[in-house]
N, C-alpha and C positions, 0 to 999 in steps of 0.2 A: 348778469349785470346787477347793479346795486336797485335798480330801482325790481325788478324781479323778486333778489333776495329780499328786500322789506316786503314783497306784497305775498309771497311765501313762505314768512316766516310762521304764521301761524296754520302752517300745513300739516294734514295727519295721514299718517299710512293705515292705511284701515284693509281690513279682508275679507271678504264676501262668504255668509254662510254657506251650506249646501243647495239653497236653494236662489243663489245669489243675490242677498241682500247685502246691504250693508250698515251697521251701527252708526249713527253718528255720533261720534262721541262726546259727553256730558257738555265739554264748555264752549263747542260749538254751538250743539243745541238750545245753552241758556243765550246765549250772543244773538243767536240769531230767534231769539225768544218760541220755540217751537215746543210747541204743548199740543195740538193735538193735527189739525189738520196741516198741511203743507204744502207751499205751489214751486214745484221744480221747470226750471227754464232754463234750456239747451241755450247753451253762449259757446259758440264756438265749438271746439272742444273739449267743453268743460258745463258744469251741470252746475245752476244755482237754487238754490233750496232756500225758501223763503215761508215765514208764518203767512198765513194766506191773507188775513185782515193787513197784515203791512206790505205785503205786496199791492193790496188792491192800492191802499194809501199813498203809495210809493206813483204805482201808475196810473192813478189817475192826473197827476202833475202835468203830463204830456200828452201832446197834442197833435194834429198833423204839423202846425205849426210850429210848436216848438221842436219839435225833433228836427225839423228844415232848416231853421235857424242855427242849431247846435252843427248840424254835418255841415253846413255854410260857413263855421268858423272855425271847422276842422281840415276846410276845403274839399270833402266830397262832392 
């Protein structure tokens, strides 16, 4: 779908050392401002990688309350 292809456009195929890591590459890691520490969160099927100060920043926002309100306007 179109809205997929825009939100994968900026996808990288990346390959896992020998010991199964993986690089992330340079302009991912300046985008998502990650310099030393990092907070990764399972979504689904898919893994988000996050500076750990702007996650906290990010989740402190919400609330029980806010989230209830958000899936009540998404109709969960």
């Amino acid at each position: 779908s179109v809205v997929k292809r825009f939100l994968y456009d900026g996808a990288f195929n990346v390959e896992c050392d020998a010991q199964g890591r993986i690089l992330i590459p340079p302009t991912l890691r300046e985008y998502a401002e990650l310099e030393a520490e990092a907070h990764i969160i399972g979504m689904d099927t898919n893994l988000e990688v996050w500076n750990t100060s702007l996650w906290q920043e990010e989740n402190e926002k919400y609330t029980p309350e806010s989230v209830a309100s958000i899936m009540e306007e998404l109709n969960f």
